[in-house]
C-alpha positions in Angstrom: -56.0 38.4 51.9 -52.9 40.3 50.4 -52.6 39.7 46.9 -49.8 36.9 45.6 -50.9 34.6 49.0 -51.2 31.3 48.2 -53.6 29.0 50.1 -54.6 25.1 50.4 -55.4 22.8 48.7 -52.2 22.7 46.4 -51.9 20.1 43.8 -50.0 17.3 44.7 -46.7 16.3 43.4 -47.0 14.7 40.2 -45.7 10.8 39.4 -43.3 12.0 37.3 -41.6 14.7 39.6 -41.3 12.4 42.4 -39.2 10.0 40.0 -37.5 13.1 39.2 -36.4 13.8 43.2 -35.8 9.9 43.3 -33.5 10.1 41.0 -31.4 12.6 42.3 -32.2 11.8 46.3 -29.0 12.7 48.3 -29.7 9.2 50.5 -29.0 7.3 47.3 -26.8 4.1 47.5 -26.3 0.8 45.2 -24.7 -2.4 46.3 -23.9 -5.6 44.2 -21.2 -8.6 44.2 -20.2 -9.8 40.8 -18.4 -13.2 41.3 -15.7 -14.7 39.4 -12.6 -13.7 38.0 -12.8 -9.6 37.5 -11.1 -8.6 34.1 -10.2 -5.1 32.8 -11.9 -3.2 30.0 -8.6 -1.8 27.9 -8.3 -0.2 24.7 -9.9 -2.0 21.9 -7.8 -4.2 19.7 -8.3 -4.9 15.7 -9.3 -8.8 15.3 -9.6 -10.0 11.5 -12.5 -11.9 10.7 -13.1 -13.6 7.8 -17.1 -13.6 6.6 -18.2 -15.2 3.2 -14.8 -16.2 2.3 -13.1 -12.2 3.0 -11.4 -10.9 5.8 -11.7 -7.8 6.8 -10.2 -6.0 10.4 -12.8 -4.8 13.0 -11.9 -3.0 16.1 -13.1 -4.6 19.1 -12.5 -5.8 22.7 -11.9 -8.7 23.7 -14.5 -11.0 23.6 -13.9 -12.7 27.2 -13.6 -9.2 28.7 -17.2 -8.0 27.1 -18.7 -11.7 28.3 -17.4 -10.3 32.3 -18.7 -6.9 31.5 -22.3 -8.5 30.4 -21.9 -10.8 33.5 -21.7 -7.5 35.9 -24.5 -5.5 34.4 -27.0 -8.5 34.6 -25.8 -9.3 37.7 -26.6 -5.3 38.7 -30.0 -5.1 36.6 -31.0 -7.8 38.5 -30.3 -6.4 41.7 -32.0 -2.9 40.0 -35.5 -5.1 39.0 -35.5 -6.2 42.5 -35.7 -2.7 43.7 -37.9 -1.4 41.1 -40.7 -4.6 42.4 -40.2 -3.2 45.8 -41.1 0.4 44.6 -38.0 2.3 43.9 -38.3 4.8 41.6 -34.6 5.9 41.6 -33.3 4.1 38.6 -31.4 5.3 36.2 -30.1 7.4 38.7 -29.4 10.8 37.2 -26.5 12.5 40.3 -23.3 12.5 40.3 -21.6 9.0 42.1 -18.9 7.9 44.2 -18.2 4.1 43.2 -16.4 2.3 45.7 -15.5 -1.3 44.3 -13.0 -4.0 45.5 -11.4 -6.7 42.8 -10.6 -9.8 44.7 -8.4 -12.8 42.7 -7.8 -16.5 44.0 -3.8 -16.5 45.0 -2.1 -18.3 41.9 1.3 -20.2 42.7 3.5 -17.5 40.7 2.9 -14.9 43.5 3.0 -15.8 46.5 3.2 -12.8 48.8 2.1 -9.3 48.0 -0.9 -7.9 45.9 -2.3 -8.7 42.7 0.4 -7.7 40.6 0.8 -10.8 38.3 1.1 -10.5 34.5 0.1 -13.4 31.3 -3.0 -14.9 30.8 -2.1 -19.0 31.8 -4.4 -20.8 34.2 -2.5 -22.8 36.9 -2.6 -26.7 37.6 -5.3 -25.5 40.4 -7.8 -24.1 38.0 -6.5 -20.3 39.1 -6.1 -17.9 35.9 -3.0 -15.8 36.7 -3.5 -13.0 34.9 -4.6 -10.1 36.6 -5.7 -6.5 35.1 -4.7 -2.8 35.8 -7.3 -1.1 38.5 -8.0 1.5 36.3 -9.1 -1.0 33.7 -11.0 -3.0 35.9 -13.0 0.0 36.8 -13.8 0.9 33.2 -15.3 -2.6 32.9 -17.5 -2.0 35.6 -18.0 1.6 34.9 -19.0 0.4 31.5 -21.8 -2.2 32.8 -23.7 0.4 34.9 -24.8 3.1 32.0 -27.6 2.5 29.7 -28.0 1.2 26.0 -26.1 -2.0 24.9 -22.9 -3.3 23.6 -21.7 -6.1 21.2 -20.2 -9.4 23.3 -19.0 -11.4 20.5 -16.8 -10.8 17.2 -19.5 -10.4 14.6 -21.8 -8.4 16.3 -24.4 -11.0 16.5 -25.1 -11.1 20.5 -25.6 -8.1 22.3 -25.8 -8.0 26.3 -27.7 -4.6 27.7 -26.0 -2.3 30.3 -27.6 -2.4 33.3 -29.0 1.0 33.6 -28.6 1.6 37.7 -27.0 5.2 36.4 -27.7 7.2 33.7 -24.1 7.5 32.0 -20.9 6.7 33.5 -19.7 9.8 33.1 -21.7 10.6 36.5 -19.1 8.6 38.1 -16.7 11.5 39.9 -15.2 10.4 42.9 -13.9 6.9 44.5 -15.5 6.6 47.4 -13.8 3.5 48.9 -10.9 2.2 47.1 -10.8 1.1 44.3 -8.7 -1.9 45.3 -7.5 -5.1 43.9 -6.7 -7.6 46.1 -5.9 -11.6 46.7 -8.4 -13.9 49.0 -6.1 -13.9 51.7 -5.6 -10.3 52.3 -9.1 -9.3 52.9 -11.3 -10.2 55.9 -13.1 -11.7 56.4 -12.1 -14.4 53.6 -14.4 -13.1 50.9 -15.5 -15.0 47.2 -13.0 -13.7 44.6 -15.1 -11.6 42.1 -16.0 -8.0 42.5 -17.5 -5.6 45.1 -19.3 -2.6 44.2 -21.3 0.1 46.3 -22.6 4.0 44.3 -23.4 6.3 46.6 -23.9 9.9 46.0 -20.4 11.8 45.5 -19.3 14.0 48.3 -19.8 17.7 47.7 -17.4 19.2 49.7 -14.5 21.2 48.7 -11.5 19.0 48.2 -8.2 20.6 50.1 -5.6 20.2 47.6 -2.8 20.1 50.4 -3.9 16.3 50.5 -1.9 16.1 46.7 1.3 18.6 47.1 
């Protein structure tokens, strides 16, 4: 036999490196529906508290927007457990990701035609909060839900919500696969929940032509 041949038995793949190729698989995907009213991550805003009689000024987001943020990633490390039971190895997914996600808002009375373009944070007589976030925003908060670690959802610090670890940072997140889009009830069919749409899938790796841009 010439020297350098290698013959049978090999050793088979260890646990390890098949969680490895799972968690880089081309064939990825990951689907979940957050419902409710999707609100966007901005930049953080000093709040003064005042703790054993002195104030002091923390910066912090908002404390409703962290509560939806803590809403999606539970809703998505659910969804993530589910998998894991069935034998999927793939999590946190290490690849880069296209995230395609659709915001969808209840139609408030102060806009009643058009998309989600309505400012202020009031609720209408119906219950319908007419505020409604820029998409880039709105993605951050999800962006923000899918890494790993944990974050602070209230003003001192005292409850923490974990991220829900479907990716490993949200820096893998390079392309928009489908959207993102926000839209109202009524223009979507079929007549969906309001709340938010998400699907990762692998991000596409071929060259982009740049005469789609000038």
């Amino acid at each position: 036999m010439p020297a350098g041949t290698l013959t049978p038995p090999f050793s088979a793949p260890t646990a390890e490196y098949l969680a490895q190729e799972a968690r880089r698989a081309p064939g990825w995907s990951f689907t979940f529906f957050v419902p409710g009213h999707p609100m966007p991550k901005g930049s953080p805003e000093p709040k003064t508290l005042v703790v054993g009689g002195k104030r002091y000024t923390k910066v912090r987001d908002k404390t409703e927007v962290m509560a939806w943020v803590a809403k999606a990633a539970g809703i998505a490390r659910q969804v993530k457990q589910r998998r894991i039971v069935q034998g999927d190895a793939s999590f946190p997914y290490e690849a880069p990701v296209a995230l395609s996600a659709l915001f969808v808002y209840r139609r408030p009375r102060t806009q009643p035609t058009g998309p989600p373009i309505v400012s202020g944070g009031r609720v209408t007589k119906e219950g319908v909060r007419s505020a409604v976030g820029d998409l880039d925003k709105l993605v951050r908060a999800i962006g923000d839900a899918l890494g790993l670690g944990t974050f602070s959802v209230d003003d001192h610090g005292k409850i923490r919500a974990s991220r829900a670890g479907v990716i490993k940072d949200d820096r893998l997140i390079t392309d928009f696969g489908d959207g993102p889009y926000k839209r109202f009830v009524d223009q979507v069919r079929p007549t969906p929940q309001p709340g938010c749409y998400v699907t990762l899938r692998p991000y596409d790796e071929e060259p982009i032509d740049l005469g789609r841009f000038v």
